[in-house]
PLY file of the C-alpha trace (Angstrom):
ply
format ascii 1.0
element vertex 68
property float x
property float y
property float z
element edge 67
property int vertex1
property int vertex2
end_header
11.45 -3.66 -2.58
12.46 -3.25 1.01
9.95 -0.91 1.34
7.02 -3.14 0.38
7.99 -6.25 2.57
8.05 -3.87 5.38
4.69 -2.76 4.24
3.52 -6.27 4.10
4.87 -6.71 8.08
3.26 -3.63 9.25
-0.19 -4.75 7.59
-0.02 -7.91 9.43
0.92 -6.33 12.71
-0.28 -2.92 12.84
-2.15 -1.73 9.75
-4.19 0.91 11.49
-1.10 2.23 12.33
0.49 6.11 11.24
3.73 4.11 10.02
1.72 2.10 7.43
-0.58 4.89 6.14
2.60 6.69 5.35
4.78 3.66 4.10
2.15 3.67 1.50
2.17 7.53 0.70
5.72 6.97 0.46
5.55 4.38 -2.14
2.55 5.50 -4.50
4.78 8.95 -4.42
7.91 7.75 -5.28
7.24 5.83 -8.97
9.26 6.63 -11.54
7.25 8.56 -14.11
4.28 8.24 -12.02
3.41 4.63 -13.01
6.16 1.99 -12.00
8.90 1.34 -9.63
12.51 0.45 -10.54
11.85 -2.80 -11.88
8.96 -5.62 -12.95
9.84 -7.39 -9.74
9.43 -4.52 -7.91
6.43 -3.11 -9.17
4.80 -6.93 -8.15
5.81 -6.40 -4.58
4.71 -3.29 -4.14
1.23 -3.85 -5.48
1.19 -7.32 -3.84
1.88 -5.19 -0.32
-0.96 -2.45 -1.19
-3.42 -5.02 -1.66
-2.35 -6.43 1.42
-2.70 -3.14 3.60
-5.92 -2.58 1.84
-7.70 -5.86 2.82
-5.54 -5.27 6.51
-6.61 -2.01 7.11
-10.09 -2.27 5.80
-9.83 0.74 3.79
-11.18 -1.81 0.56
-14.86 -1.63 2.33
-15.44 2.21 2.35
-18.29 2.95 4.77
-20.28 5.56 2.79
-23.21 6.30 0.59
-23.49 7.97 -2.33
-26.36 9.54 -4.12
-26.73 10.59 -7.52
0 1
1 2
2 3
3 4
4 5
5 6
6 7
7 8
8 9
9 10
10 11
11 12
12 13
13 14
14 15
15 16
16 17
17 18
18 19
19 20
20 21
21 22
22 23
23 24
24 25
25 26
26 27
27 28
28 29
29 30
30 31
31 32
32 33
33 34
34 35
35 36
36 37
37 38
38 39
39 40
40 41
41 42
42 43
43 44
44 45
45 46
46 47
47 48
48 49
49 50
50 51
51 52
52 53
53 54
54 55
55 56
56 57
57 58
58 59
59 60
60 61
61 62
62 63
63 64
64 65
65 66
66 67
């Protein structure tokens, strides 16, 4: 949980930042059985702050095209 509100600071302040990509390596790794964290509450946070750092960081508008 602590992880994730520092998460959500760092994609407020400095989301193109080393620190933050890593924070979130950090967190998608560490899930217990590879799909939550300890707890409901947590689990909340920590998608609440990925979503966060996604819109911050601008990684949720790819620039790329793809042809099939």
């Amino acid at each position: 949980e602590a992880h994730a509100y520092y998460l959500k600071l760092l994609a407020r302040t400095n989301p193109q930042g080393e620190t933050a990509s890593r924070l979130v390596k950090y967190l998608i790794n560490n899930r217990k059985h590879a799909t939550y964290w300890n707890a409901p509450r947590d689990t909340a946070i920590v998608i609440e702050a990925l979503a966060e750092y996604l819109k911050a960081s601008g990684e949720d508008k790819p620039d790329q095209t793809v042809q099939i």
